[in-house]
RODO-2510 file (C-alpha; in nm, 4 decimals, decimal comma):
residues 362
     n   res          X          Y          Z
     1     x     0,0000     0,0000     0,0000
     2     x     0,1033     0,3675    -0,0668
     3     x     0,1343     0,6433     0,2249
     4     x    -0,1594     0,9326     0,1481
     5     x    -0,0999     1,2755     0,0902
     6     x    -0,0923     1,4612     0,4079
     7     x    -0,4067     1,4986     0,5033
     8     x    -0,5891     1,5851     0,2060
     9     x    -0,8473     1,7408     0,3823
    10     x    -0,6896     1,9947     0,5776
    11     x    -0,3406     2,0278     0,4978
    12     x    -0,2719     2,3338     0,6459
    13     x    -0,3575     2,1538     1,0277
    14     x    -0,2515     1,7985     0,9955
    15     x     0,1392     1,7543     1,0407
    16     x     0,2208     1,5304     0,7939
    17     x     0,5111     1,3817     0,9110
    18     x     0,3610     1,2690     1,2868
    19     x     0,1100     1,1446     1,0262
    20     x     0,2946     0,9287     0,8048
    21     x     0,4704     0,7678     1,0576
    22     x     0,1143     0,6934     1,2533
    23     x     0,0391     0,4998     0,9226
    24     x     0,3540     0,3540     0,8972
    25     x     0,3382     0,1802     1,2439
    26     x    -0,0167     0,0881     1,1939
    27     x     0,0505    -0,0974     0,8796
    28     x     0,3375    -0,2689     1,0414
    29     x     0,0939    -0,3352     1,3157
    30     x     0,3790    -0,1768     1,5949
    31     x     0,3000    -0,1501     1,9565
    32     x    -0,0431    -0,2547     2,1017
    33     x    -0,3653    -0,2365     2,0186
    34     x    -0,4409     0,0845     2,2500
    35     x    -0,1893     0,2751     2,0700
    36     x    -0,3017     0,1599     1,7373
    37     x    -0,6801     0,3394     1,8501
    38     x    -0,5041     0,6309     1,9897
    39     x    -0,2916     0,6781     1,6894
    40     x    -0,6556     0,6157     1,4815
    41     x    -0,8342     0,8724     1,6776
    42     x    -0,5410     1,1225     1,6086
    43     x    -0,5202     1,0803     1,2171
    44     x    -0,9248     1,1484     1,1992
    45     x    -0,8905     1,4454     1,4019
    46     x    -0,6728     1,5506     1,1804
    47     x    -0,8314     1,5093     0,8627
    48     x    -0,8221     1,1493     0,7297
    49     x    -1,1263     0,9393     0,6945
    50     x    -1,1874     0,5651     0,7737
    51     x    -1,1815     0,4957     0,4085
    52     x    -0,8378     0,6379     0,3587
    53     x    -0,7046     0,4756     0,6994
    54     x    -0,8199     0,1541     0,5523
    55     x    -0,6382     0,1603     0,1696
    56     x    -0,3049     0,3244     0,4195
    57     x    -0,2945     0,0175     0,6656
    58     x    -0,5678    -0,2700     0,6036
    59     x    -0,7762    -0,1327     0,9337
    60     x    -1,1407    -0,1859     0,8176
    61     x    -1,3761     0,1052     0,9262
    62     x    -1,5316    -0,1160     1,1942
    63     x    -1,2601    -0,2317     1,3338
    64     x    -1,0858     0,1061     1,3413
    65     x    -1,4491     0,1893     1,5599
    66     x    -1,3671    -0,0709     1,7884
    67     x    -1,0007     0,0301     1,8625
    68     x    -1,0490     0,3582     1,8949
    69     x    -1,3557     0,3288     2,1451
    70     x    -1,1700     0,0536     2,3156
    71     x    -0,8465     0,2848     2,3748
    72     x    -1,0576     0,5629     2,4796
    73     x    -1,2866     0,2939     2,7510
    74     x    -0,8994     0,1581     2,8245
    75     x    -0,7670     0,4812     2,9170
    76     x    -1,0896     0,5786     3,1745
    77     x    -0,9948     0,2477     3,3540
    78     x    -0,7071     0,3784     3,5597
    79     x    -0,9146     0,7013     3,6814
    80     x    -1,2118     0,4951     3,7575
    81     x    -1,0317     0,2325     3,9911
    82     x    -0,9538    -0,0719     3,7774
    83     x    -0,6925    -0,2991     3,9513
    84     x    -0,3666    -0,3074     3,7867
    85     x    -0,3923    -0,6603     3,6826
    86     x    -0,7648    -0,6115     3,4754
    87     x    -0,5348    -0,2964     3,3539
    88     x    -0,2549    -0,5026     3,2244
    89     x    -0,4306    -0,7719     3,0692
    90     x    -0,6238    -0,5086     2,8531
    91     x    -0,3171    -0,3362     2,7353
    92     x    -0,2469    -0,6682     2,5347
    93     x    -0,5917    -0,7734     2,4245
    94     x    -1,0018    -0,7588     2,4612
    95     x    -1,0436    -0,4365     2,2454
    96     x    -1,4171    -0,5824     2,1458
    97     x    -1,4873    -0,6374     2,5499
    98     x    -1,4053    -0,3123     2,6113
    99     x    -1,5826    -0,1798     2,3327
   100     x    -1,9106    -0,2854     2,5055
   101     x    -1,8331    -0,1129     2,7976
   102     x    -1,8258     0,2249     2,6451
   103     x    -2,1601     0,3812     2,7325
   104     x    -2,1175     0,3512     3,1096
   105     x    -1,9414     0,6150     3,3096
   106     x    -1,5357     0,6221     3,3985
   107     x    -1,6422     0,4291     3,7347
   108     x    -1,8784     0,1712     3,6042
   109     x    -1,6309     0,0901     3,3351
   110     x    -1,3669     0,0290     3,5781
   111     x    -1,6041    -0,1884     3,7588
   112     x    -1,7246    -0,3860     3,4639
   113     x    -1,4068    -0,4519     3,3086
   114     x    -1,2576    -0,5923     3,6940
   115     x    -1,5930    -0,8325     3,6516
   116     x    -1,5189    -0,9649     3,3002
   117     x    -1,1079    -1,0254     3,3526
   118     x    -1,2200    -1,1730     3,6741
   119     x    -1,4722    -1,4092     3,5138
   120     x    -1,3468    -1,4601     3,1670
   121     x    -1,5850    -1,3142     2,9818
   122     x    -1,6368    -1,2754     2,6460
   123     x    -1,7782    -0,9770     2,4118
   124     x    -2,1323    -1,1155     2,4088
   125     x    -2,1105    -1,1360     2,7952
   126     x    -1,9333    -0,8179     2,8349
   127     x    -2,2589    -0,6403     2,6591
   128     x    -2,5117    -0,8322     2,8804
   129     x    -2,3063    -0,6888     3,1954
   130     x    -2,2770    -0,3583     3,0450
   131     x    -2,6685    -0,3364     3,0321
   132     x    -2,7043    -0,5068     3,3461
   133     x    -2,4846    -0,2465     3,5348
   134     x    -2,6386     0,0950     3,3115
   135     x    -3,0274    -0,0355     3,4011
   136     x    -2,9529    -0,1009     3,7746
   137     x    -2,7638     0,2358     3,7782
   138     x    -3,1004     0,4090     3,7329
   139     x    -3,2292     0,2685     4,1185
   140     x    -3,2043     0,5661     4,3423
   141     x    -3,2393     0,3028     4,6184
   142     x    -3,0865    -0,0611     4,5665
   143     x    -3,3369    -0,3370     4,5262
   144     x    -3,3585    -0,5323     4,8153
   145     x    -3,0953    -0,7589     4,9188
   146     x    -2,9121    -0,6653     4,6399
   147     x    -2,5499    -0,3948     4,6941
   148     x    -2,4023    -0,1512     4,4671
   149     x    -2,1032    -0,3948     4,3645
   150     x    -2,1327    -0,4828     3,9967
   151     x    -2,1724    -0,8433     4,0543
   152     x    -2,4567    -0,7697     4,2602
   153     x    -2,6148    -0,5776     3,9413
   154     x    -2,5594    -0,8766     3,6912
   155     x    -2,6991    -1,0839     3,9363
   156     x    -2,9907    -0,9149     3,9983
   157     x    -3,0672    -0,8856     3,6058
   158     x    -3,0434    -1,2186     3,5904
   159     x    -3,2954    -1,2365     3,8741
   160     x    -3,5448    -1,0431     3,7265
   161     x    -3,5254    -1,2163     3,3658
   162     x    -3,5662    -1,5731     3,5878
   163     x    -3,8515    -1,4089     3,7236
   164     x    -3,9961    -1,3047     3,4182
   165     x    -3,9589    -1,6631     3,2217
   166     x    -4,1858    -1,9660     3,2481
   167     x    -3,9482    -2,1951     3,0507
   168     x    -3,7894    -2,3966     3,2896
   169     x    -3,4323    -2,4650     3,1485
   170     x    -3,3657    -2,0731     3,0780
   171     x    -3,5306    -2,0206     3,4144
   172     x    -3,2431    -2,2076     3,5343
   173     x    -2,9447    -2,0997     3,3264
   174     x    -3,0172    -1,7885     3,4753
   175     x    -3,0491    -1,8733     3,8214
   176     x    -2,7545    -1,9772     3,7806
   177     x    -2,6129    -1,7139     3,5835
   178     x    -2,7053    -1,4985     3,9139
   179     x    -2,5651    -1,6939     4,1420
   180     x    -2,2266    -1,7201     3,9558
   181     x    -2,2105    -1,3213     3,9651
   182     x    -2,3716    -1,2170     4,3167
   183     x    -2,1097    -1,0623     4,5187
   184     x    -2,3487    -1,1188     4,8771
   185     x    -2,5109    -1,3471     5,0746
   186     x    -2,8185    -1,1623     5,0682
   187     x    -2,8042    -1,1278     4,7051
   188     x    -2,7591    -1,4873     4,6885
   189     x    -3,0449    -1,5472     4,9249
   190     x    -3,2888    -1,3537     4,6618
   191     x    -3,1789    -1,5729     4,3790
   192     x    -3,2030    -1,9135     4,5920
   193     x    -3,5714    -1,7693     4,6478
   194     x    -3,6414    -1,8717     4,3202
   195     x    -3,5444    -2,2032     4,3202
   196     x    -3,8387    -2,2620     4,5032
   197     x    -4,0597    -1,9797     4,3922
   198     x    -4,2121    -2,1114     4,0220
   199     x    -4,4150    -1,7467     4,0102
   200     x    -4,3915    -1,5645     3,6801
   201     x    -4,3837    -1,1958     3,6753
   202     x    -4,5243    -1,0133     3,3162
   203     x    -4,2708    -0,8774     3,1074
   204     x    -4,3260    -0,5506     2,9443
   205     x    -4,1413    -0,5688     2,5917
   206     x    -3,9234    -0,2595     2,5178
   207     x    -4,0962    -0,0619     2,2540
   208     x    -3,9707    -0,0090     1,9086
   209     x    -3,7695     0,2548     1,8021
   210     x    -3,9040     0,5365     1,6332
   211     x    -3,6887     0,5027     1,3020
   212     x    -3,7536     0,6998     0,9934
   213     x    -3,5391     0,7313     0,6677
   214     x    -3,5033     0,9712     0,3914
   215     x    -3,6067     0,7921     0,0549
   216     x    -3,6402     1,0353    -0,1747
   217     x    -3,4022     1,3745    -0,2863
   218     x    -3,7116     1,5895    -0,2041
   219     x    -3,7146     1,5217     0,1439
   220     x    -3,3567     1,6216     0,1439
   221     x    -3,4492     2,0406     0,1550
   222     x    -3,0601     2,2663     0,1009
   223     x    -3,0931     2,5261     0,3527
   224     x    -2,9852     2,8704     0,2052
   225     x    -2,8514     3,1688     0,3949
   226     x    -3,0909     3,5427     0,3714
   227     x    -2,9013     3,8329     0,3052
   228     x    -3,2267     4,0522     0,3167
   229     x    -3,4489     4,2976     0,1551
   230     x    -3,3889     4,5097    -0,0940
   231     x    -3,2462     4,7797    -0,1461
   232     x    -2,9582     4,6374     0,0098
   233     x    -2,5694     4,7322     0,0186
   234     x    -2,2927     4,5327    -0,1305
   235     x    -2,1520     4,4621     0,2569
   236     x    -2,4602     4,3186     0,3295
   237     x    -2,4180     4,0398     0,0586
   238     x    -2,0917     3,9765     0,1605
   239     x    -2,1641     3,9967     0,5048
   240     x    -2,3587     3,6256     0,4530
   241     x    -2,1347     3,3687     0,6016
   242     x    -2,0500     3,0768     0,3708
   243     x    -2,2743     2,7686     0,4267
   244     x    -2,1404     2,4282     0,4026
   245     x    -2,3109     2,1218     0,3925
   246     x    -2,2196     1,8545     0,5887
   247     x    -2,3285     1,4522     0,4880
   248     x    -2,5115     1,2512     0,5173
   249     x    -2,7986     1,5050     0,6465
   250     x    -2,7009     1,8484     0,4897
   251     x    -2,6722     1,9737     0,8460
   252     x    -2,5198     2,3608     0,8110
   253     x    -2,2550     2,5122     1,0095
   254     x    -2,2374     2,9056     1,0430
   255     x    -1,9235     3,0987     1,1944
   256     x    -1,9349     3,0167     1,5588
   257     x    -2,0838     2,6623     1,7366
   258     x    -2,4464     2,7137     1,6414
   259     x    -2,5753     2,4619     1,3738
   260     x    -2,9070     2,4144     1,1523
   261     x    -3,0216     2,0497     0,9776
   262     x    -3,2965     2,0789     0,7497
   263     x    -3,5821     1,8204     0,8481
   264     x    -3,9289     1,7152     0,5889
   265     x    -4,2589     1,8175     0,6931
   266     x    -4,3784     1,5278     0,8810
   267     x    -4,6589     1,5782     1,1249
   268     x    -4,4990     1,4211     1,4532
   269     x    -4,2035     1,6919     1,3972
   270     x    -4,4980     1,9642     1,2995
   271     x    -4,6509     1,8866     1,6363
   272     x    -4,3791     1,8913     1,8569
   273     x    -4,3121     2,2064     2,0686
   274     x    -3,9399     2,2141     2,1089
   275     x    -3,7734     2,0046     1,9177
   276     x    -3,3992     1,9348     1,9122
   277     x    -3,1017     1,7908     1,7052
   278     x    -2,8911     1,5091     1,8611
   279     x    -2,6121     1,3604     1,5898
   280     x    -2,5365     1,0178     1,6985
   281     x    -2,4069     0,6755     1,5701
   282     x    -2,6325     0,4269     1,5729
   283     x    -2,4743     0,1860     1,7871
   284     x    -2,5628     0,4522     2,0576
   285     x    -2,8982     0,3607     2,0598
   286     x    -3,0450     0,1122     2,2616
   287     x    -3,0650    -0,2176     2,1337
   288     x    -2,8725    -0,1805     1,8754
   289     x    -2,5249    -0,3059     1,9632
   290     x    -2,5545    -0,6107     1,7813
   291     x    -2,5914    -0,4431     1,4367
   292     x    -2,3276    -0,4623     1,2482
   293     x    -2,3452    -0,1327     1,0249
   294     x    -2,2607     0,2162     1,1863
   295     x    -2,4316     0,5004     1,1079
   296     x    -2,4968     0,8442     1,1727
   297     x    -2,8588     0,9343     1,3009
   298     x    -3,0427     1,2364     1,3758
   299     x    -3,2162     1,1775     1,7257
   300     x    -3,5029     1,3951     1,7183
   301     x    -3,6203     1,5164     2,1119
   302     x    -3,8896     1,7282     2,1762
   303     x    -3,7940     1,8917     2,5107
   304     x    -4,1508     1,9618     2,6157
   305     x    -4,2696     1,6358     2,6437
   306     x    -4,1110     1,5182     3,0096
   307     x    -4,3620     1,2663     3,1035
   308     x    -4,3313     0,9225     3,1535
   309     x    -4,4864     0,7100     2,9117
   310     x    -4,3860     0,3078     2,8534
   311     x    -4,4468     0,3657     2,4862
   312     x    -4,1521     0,5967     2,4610
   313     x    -3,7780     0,6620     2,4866
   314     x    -3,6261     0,9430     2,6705
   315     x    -3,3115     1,1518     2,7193
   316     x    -3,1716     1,1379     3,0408
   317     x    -2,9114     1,2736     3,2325
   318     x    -2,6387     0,9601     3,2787
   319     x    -2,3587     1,0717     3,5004
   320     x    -2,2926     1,4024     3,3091
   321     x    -2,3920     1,2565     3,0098
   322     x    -2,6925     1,2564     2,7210
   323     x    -2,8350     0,8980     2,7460
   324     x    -3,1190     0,7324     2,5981
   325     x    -3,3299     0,4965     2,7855
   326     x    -3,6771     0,2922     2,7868
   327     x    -3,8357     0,3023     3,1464
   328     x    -4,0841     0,0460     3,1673
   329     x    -4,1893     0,1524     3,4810
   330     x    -4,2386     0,5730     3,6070
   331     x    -3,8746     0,6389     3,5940
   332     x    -3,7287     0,7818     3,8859
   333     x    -3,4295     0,9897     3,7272
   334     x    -3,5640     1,2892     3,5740
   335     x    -3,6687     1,3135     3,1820
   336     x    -3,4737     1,5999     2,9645
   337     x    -3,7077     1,5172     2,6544
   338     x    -3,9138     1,2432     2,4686
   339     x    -3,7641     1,1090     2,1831
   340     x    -3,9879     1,1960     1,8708
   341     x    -3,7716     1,0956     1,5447
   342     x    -3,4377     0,8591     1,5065
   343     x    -3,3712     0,9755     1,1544
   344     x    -3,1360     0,7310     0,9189
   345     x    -2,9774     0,9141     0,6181
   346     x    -3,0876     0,8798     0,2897
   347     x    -2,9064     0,5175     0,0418
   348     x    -2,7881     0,7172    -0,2630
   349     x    -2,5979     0,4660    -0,4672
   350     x    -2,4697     0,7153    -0,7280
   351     x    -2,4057     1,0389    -0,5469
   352     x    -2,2609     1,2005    -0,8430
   353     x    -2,5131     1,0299    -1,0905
   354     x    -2,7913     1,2635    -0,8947
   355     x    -2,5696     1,5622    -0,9342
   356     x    -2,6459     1,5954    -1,3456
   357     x    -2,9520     1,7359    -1,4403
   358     x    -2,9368     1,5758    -1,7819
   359     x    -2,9279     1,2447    -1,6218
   360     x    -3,2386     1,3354    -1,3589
   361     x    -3,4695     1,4737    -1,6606
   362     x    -3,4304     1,1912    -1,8161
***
């Protein structure tokens, strides 16, 4: 493979050198795989896409994801309290575990990723403790018999799915399952309850996510900048900041941090009182970890609608944080907004093609 032209996209920041030598060690695959998503994370700052990253060292897009989430979830570990030996068995490999410990705070990560080098886990596991730990973080008060050590919090997930489940055999994988993680007695005790206990508690199913995407180029609006009424002066017209568009939603970007996205008519956006722009990518979202296609998405909340519906996802406040969750009981954190929209950008397979009137008339 051939090194890339410094930073092609904005040559005047990047320093070329620091950067070929970034893609020289990460095609020779030198050092760990930490450094590798910390030298990642510093050639997309500066300029270079996933795509070029990829033809400059053989790291696929997703991969390059992983690594560079990983390094970032690997460097929280030693401010959150991780023991030096979970620490030095991540230096050297688990990227995809810690990966799917990213959307928990510096602490809980620390916690999580002493649980899964303690029991062995691997990345499927590693997500089921992740969302085991971020739902029982929501408890303002601990459910009882159950402590605020992360075993405790797998084990009580585990718990509550037994609960839930009328089929014998996965009723029993995840007793056990609980009792492998509880951390004490008492949590124990709870779990051995249900060894005896052949009640089934209703399970509310998580509602679906309200996904929409743009399918045609008329939904797709180009928001154009007002230089006034006329008569005007020449300064005026030149006084109109340059707009550019940024993919895959044609958000705008003005001089200073304020931005603009042009959205389609639809009524449920029409009707909302105050809505707002969140850019995410979609593995974000909640339940949607196991996709394997990342993509940006405009999250859509309306910041008037605070009340707690089981219908609906919310934004919440996560430790400093933007999160969104599904309550399926009255939450007990408070709600920033109701989710309205999750908007997926538009498939054009030809971007160029649509580009050429000639070819659209005909």
């Amino acid at each position: 493979m051939t090194d890339l032209p410094p930073n092609a996209q904005n040559p005047h920041n990047a320093d070329s050198d620091t950067a070929q030598e970034l893609l020289r060690k990460l095609r020779q695959k030198q050092g760990n795989w930490v450094e590798w998503g910390q030298a990642i994370a510093h050639l997309q700052k500066t300029g270079y896409n996933p795509q070029d990253i990829f033809e400059a060292t053989g790291f696929e897009p997703i991969q390059q994801n992983q690594v560079v989430v990983g390094s970032q979830v690997y460097s929280s570990l030693e401010t959150g309290g991780a023991s030096e030996a979970t620490r030095s068995h991540y230096a050297t490999r688990g990227s995809d575990i810690l990966y799917e410990l990213r959307l928990l705070t510096h602490e809980e990560r620390a916690a999580a990723a002493d649980l899964t080098f303690q029991h062995k886990l691997d990345m499927d596991e590693a997500r089921e403790v992740a969302k085991a730990i971020k739902e029982y973080s929501r408890f303002r008060t601990f459910p009882e018999g159950f402590s605020d050590h992360p075993g405790d919090a797998v084990a009580y997930h585990a718990w509550k799915l037994a609960k839930q489940n009328s089929d014998l055999q996965e009723r029993s994988r995840l007793i056990a399952k609980g009792l492998r993680f509880a951390h004490t007695q008492t949590a124990r005790k709870q779990i051995e309850q249900l060894l005896t206990d052949f009640s089934v508690a209703p399970k509310r199913p998580a509602p679906l996510l309200p996904f929409y995407r743009l399918e045609s180029e008329d939904e797709l609006p180009r928001i154009v900048p007002v230089a006034g009424e006329l008569p005007l002066t020449p300064d005026a017209l030149k006084a109109v900041p340059l707009v550019t568009e940024i993919e895959p939603f044609r958000m705008v970007k003005f001089t200073g941090e304020q931005a603009w996205v042009p959205l389609p008519g639809w009524q449920v956006l029409l009707s909302a009182e105050d809505p707002v722009v969140i850019v995410a990518n979609s593995d974000r979202l909640p339940n949607q970890t196991q996709q394997t296609k990342l993509e940006k998405v405009l999250v859509i909340v309306d910041r008037a609608q605070r009340q707690w519906d089981a219908s609906s996802y919310f934004v919440v406040d996560n430790s400093g944080e933007l999160d969104i969750q599904w309550f399926d009981t009255a939450a007990e954190i408070p709600l920033l907004g109701k989710v309205i929209i999750i908007l997926r950008p538009k498939k054009i397979l030809d971007e160029e093609f649509t580009k050429d009137s000639w070819q659209i008339d005909e």
